[in-house]
DSSP file (Angstrom, degrees, kcal/mol; ACC not computed):
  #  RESIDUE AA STRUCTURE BP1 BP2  ACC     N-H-->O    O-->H-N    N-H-->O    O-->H-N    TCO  KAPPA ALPHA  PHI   PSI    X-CA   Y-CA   Z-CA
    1    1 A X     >        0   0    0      0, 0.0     4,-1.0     0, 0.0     5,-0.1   0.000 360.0 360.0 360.0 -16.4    6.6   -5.8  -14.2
    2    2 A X  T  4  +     0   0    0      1,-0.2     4,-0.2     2,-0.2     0, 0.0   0.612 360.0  59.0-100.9   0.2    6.7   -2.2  -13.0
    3    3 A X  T >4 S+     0   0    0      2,-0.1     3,-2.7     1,-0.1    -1,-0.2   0.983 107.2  38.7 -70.4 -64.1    3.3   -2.9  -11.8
    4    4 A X  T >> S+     0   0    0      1,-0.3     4,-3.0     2,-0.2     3,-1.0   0.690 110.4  61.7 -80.8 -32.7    4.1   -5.4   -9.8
    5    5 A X  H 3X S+     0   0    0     -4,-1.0     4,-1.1     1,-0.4    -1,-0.3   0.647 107.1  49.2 -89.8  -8.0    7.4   -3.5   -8.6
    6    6 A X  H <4 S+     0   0    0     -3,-2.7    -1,-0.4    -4,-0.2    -2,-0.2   0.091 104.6  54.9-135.6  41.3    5.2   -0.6   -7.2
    7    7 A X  H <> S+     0   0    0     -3,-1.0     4,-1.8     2,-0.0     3,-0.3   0.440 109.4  48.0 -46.4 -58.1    2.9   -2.7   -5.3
    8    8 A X  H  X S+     0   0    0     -4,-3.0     4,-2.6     1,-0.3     5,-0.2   0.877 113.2  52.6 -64.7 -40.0    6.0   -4.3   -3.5
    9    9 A X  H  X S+     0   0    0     -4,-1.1     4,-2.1     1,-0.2    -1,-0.3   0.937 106.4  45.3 -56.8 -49.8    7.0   -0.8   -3.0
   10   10 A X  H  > S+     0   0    0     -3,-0.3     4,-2.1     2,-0.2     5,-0.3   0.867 117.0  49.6 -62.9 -31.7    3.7    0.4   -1.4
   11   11 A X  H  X>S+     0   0    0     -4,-1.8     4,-3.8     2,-0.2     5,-0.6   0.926 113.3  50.5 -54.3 -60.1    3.8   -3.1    1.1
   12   12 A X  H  X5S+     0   0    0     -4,-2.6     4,-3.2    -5,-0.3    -2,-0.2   0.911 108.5  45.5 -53.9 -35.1    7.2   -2.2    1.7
   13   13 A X  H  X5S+     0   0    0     -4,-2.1     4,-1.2     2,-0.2     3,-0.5   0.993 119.0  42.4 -79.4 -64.6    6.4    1.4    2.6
   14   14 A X  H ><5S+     0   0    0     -4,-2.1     3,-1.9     1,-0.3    -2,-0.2   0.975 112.5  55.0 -26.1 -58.8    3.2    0.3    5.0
   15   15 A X  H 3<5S+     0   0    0     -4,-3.8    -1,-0.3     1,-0.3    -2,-0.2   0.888 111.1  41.0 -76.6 -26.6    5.0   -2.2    6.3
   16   16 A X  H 3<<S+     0   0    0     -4,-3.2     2,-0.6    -5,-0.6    -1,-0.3   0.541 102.4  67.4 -87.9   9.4    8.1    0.1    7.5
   17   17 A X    <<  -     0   0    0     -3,-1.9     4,-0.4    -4,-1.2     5,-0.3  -0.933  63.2-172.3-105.0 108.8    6.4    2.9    8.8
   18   18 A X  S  > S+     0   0    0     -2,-0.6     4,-1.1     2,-0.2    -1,-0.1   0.859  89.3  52.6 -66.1 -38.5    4.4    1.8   12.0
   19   19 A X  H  > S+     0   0    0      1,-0.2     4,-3.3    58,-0.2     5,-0.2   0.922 111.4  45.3 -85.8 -28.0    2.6    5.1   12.4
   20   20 A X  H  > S+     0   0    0      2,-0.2     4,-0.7     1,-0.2    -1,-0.2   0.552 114.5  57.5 -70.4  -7.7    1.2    4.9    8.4
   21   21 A X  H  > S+     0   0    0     -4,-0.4     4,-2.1     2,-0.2     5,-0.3   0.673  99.8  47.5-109.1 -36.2    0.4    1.3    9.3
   22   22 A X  H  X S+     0   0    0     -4,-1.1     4,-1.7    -5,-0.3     5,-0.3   0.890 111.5  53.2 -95.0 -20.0   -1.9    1.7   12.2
   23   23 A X  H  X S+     0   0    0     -4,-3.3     4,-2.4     1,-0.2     5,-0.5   0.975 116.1  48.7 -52.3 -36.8   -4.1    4.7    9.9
   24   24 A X  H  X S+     0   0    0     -4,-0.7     4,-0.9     1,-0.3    -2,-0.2   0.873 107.5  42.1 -86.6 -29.8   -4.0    1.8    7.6
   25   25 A X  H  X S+     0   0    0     -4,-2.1     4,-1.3     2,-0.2    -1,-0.3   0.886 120.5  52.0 -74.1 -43.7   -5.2   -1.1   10.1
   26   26 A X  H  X S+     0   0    0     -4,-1.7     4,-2.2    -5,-0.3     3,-0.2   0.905 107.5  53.0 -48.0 -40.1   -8.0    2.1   11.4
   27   27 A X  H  X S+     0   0    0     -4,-2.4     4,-1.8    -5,-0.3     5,-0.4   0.859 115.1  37.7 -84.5 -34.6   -8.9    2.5    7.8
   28   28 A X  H  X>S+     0   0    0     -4,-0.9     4,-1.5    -5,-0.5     5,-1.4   0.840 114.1  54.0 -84.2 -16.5   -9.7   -1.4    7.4
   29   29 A X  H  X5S+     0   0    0     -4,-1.3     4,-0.8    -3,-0.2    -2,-0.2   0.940 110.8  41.2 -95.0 -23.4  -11.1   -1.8   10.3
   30   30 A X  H  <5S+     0   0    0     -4,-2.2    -2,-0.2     1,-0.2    -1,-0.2   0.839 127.8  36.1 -84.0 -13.6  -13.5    0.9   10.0
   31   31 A X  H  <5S+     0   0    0     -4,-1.8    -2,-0.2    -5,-0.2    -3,-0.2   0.923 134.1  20.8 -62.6 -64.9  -14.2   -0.1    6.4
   32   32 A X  H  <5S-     0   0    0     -4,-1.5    -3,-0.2    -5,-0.4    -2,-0.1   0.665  94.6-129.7 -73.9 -39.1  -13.9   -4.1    6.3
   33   33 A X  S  <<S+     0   0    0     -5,-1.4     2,-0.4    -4,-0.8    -4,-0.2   0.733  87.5  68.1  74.7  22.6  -14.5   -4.2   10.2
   34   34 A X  S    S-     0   0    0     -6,-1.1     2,-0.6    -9,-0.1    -1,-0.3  -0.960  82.3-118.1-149.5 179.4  -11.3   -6.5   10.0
   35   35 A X        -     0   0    0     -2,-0.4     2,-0.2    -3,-0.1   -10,-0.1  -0.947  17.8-162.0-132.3 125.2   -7.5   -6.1    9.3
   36   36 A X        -     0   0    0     -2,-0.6     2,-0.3    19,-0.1    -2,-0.0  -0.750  17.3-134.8 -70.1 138.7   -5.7   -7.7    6.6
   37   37 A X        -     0   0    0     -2,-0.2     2,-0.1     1,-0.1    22,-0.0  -0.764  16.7-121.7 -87.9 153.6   -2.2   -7.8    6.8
   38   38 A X        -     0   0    0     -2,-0.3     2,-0.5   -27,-0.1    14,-0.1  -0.374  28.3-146.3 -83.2 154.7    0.2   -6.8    3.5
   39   39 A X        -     0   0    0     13,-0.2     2,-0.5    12,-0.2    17,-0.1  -0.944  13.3-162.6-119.1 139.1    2.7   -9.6    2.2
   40   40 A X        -     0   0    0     -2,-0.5     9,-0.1   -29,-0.1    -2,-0.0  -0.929  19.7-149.0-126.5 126.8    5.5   -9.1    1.0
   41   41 A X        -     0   0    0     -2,-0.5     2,-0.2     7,-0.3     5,-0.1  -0.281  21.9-107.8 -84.4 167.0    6.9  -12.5   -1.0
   42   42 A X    >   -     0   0    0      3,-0.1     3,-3.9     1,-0.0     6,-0.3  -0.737  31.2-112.0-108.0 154.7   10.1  -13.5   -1.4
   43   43 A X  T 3  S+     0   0    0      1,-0.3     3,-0.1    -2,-0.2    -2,-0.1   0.284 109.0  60.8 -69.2   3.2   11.6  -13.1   -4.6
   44   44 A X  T 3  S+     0   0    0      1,-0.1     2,-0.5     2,-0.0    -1,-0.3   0.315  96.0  73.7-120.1 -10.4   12.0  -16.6   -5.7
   45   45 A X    X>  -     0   0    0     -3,-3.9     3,-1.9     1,-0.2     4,-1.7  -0.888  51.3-166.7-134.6 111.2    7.8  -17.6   -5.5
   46   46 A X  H >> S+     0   0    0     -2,-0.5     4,-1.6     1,-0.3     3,-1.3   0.926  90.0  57.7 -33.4 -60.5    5.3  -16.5   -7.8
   47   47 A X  H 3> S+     0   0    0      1,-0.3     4,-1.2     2,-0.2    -1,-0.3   0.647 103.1  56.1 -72.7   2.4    2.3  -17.4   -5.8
   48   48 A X  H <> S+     0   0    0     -3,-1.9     4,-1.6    -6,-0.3     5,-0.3   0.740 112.3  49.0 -89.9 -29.1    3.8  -15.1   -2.9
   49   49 A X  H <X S+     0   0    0     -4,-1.7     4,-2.3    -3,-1.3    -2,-0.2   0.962 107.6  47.0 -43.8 -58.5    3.6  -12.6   -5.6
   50   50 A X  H  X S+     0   0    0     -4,-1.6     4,-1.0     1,-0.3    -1,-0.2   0.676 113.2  56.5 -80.7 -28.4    0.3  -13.3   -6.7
   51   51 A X  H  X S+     0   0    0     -4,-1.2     4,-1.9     2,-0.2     5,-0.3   0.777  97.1  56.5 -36.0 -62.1   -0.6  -13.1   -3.2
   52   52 A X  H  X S+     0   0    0     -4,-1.6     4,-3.1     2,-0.2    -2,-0.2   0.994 110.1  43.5 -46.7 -61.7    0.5  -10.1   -2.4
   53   53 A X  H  X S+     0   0    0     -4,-2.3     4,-1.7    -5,-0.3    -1,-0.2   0.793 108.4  53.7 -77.4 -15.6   -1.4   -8.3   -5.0
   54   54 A X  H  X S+     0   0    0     -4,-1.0     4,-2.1     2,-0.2    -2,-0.2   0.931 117.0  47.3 -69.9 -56.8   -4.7  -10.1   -4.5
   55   55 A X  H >X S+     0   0    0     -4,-1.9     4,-1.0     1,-0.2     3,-0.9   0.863 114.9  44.1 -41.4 -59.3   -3.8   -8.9   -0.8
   56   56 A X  H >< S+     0   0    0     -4,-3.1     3,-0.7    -5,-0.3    -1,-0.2   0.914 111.3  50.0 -27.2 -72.9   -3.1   -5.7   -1.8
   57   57 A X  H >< S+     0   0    0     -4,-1.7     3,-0.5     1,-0.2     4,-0.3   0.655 105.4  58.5 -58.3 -19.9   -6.0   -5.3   -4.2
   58   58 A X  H << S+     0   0    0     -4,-2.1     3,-0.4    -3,-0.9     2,-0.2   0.927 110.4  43.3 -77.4 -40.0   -8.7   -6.5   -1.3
   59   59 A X  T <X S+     0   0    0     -4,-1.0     4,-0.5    -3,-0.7    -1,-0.3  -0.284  81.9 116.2-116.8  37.1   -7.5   -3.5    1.2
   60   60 A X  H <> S+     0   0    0     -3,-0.5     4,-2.2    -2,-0.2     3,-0.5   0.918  77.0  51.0 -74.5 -61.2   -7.5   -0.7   -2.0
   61   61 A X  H  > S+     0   0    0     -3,-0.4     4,-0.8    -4,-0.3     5,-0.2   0.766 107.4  43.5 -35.6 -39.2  -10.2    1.1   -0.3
   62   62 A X  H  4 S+     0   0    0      2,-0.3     4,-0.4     3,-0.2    -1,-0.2   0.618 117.5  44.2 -99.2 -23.1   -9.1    1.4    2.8
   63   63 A X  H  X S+     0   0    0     -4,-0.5     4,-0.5    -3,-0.5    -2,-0.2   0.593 115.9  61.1 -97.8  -3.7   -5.1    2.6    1.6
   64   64 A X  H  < S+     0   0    0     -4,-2.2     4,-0.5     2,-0.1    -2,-0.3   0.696 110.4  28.7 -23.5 -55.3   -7.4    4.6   -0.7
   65   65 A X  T  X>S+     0   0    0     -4,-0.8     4,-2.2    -5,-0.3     5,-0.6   0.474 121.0  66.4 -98.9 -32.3   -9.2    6.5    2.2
   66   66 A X  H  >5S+     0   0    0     -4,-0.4     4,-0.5     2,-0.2     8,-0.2   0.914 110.1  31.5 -53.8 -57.8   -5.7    6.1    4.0
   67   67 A X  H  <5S+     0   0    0     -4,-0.5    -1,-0.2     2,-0.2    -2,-0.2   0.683 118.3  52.5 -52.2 -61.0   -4.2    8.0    1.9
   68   68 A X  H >45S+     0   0    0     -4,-0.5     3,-0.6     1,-0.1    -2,-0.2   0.953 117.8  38.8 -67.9 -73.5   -6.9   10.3    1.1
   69   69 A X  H 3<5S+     0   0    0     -4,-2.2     2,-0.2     1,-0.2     4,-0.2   0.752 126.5  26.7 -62.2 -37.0   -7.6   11.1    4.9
   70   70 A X  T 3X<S+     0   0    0     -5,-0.6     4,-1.7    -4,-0.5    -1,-0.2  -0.494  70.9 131.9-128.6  65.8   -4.3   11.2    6.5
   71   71 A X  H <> S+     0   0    0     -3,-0.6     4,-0.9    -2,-0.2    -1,-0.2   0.841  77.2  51.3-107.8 -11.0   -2.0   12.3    3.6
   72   72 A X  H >> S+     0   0    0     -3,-0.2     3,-3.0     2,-0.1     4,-0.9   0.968 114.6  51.8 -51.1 -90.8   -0.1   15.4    6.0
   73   73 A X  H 3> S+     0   0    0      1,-0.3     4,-2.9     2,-0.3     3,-0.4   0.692 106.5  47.8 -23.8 -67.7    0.4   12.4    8.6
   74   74 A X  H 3< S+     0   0    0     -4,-1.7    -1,-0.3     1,-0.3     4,-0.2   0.770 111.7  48.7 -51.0 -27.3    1.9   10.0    6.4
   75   75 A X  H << S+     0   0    0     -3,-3.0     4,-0.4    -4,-0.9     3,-0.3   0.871 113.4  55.8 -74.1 -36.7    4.3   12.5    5.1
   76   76 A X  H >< S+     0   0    0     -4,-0.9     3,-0.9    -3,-0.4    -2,-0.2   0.865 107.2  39.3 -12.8 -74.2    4.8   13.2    8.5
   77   77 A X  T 3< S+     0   0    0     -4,-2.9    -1,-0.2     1,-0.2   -58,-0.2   0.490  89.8  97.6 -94.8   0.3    5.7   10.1    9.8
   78   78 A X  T 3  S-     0   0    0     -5,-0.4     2,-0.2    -3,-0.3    -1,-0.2   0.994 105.7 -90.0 -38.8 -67.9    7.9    9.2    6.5
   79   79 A X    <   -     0   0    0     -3,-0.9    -1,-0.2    -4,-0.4     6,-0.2  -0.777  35.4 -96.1 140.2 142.7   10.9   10.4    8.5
   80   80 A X  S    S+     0   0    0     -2,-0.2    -1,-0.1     4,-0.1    -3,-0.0   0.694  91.1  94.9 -90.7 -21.3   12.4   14.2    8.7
   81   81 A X  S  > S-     0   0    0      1,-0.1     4,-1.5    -3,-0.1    -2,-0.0  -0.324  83.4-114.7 -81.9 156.0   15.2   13.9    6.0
   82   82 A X  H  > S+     0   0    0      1,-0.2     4,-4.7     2,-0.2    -1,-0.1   0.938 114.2  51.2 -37.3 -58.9   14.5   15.0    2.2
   83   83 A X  H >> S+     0   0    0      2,-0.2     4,-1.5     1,-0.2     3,-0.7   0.971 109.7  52.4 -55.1 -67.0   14.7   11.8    0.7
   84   84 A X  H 3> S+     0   0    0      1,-0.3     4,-2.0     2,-0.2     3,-0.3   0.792 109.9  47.6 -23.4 -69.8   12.1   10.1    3.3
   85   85 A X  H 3X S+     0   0    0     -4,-1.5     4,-4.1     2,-0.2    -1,-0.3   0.858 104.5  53.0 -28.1 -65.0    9.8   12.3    2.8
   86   86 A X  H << S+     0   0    0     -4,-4.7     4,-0.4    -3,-0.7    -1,-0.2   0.500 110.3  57.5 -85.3  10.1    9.7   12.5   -1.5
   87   87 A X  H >X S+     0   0    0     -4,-1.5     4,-2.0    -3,-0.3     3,-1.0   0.702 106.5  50.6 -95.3 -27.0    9.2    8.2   -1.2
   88   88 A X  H 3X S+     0   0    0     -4,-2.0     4,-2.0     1,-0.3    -2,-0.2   0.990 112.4  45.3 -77.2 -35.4    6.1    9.0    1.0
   89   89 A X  H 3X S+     0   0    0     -4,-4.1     4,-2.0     1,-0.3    -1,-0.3   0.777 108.1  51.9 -46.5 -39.0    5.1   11.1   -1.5
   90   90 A X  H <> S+     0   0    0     -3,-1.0     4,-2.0    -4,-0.4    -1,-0.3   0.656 121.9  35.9 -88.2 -33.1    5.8    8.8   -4.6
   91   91 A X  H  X S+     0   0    0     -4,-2.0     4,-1.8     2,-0.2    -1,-0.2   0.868 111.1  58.9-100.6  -7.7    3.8    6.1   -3.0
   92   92 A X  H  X S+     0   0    0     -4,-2.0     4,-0.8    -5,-0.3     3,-0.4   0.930 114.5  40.3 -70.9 -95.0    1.3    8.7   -1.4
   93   93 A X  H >< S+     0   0    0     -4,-2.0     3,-0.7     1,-0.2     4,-0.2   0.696 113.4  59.3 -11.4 -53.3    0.7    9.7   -5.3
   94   94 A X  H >< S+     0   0    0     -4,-2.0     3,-2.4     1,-0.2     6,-0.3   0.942 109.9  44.9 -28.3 -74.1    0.8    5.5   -6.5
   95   95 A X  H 3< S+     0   0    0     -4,-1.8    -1,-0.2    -3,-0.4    -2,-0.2   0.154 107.1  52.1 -78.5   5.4   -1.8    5.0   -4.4
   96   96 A X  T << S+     0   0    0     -4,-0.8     2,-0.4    -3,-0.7    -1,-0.3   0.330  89.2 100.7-105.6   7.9   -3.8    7.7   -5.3
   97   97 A X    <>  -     0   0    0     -3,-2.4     4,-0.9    -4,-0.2     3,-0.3  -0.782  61.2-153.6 -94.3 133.2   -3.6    6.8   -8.9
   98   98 A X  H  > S+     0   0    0     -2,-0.4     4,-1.1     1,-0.3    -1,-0.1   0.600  95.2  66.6-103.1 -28.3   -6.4    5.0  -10.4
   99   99 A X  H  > S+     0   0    0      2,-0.1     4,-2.0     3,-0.1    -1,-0.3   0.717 100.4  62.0 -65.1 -23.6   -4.3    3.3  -13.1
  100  100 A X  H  4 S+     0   0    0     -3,-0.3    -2,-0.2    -6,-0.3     5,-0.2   0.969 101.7  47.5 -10.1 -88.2   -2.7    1.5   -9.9
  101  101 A X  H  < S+     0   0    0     -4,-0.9    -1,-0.2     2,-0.2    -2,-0.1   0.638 115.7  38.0 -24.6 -71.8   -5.3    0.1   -9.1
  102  102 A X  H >< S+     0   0    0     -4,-1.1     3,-1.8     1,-0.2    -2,-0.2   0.910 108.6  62.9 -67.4 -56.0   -6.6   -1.4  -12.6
  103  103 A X  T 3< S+     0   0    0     -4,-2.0    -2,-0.2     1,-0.2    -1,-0.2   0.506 101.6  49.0 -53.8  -1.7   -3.5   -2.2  -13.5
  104  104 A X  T >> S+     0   0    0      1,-0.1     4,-1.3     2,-0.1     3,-1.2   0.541 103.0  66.7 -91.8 -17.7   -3.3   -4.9  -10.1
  105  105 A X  T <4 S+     0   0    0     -3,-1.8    -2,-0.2     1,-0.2    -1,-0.1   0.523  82.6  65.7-101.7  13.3   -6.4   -6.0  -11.4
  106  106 A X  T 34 S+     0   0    0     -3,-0.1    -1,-0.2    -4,-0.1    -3,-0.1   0.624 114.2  40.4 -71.7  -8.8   -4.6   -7.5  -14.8
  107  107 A X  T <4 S+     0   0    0     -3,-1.2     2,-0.3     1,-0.4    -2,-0.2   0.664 124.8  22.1-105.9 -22.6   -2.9  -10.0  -12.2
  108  108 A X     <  -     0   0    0     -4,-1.3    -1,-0.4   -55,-0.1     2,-0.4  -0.982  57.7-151.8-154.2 141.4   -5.5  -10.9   -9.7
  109  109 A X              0   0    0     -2,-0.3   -55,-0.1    -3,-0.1    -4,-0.1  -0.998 360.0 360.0-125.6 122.8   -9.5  -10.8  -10.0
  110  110 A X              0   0    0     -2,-0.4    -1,-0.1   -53,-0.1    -5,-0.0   0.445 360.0 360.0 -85.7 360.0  -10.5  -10.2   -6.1
């Protein structure tokens, strides 16, 4: 489960930062040549779950290179106060972790 709980966290974080969200829609498109958007289920349905992390897991390259490319920006656009800042960090770090990654892929085979 604390897989699963720092996927929802990395959705959550995309999805409330606008400027971290368009590197990330750049990053797919110049990768994928399309944009997937992230889900974030509600808490009461598995298959929004399971969705979510098959979503997740398709656009790992590109929040990979996202990451990778613009990781001053994202901290950036976190938000000026301490706290803001050390979650971009912790999901900046998630998503640069390569056990992440594998570990999405016990849930969902893309």
């Amino acid at each position: 489960m604390k897989d699963t709980k720092q996927v929802l966290e990395v959705v959550k974080w995309f999805n409330n930062h606008g400027k971290a969200l368009d590197l990330l829609r750049a990053q797919q498109k110049i990768i994928f040549l399309v944009v997937l958007h992230l889900i974030l289920p509600v808490i009461t349905r598995w298959t929004a779950h399971y969705c979510s992390l098959q979503c997740l897991k398709k656009v790992e390259r590109a929040i990979w290179a996202c990451v990778v490319t613009h990781e001053d920006t994202l901290r950036v656009c976190a938000g000026r106060k301490p706290e803001q800042i050390a979650a971009a960090e912790v999901i900046i770090e998630t998503c640069k972790q390569n056990g992440f990654w594998k570990n999405i892929t016990r849930y969902v085979d893309t």
